[in-house]
C-alpha positions in Angstrom: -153.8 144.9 -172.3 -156.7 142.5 -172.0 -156.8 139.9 -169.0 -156.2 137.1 -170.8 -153.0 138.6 -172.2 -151.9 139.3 -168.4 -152.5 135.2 -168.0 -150.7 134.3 -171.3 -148.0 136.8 -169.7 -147.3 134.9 -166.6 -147.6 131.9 -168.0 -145.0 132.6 -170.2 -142.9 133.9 -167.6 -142.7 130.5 -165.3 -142.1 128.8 -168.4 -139.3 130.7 -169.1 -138.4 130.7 -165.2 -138.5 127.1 -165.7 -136.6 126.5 -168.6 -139.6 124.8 -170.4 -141.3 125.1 -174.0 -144.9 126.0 -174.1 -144.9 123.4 -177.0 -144.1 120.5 -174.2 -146.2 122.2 -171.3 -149.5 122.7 -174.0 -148.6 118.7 -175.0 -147.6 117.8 -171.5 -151.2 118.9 -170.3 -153.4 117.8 -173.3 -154.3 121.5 -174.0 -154.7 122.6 -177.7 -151.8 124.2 -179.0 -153.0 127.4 -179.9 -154.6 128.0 -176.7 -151.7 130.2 -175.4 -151.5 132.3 -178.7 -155.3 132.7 -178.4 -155.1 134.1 -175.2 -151.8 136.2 -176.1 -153.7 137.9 -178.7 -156.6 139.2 -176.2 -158.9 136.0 -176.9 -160.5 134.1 -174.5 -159.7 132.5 -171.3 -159.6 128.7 -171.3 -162.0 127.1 -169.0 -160.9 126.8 -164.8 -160.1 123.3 -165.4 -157.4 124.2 -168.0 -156.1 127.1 -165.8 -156.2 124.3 -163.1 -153.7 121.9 -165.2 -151.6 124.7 -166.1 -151.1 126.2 -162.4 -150.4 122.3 -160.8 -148.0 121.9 -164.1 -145.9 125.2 -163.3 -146.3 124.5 -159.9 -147.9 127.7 -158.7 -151.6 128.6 -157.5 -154.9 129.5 -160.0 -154.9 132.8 -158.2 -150.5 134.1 -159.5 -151.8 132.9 -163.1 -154.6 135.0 -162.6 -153.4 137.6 -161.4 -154.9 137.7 -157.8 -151.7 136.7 -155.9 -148.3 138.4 -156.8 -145.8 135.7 -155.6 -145.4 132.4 -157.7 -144.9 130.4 -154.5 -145.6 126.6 -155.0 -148.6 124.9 -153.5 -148.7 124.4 -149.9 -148.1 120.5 -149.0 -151.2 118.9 -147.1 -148.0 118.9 -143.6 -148.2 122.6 -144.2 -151.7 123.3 -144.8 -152.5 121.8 -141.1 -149.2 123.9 -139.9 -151.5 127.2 -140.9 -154.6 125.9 -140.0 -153.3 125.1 -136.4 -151.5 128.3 -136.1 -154.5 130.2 -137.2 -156.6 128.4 -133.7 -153.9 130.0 -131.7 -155.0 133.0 -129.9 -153.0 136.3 -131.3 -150.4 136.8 -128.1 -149.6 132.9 -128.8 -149.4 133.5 -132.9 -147.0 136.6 -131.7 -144.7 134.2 -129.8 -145.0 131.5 -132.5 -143.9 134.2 -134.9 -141.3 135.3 -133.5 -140.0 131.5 -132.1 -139.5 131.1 -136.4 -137.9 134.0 -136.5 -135.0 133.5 -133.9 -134.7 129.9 -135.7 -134.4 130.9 -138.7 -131.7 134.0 -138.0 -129.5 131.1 -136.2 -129.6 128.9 -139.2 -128.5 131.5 -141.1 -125.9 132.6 -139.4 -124.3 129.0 -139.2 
């Protein structure tokens, strides 16, 4: 299977997942229509700024439609993006206790 298949693939997938036409997402984007089929069929990749639309449309990173992240998880909100980046200052014993402080949370909500 050729890589741009694998892209068409998991495009097609989260549109699916999402209960959404690829006839409204191409439209929805401004992205010619047989771009999907084109890439379905082993042709080529449309350029990063199409990917780009595609990826903020679906609501899932460049890297799951290309294959170089597993999980479809959504794009991280800027609140969360400085939640990392400040956790990653942390020195490892404190990102051990953080760690485990979320873990002990979330265990209690769930058992609410």
């Amino acid at each position: 299977m050729h890589y741009s298949q694998k892209v068409a693939d998991r495009i097609k997938s989260l549109l699916k997942s999402k209960k959404i036409t690829a006839n409204k997402m191409l439209k929805d984007c401004e992205i010619n229509k047989n771009a999907l089929s084109t890439m379905q069929s082993g042709g080529y990749l449309p350029r990063i700024e199409t990917i780009t639309k595609i990826a903020d449309y679906l609501d899932c990173s460049v890297d799951y439609l290309l294959g170089r992240d597993s999980i479809a998880s959504p794009r991280l909100t800027e609140n969360e993006k400085e939640i990392i980046s400040m956790y990653q200052q942390l020195p490892e014993n404190v990102r051990e206790q953080v760690y485990a402080y979320i873990n002990g949370r979330l265990d209690s909500e769930k058992n609410k």
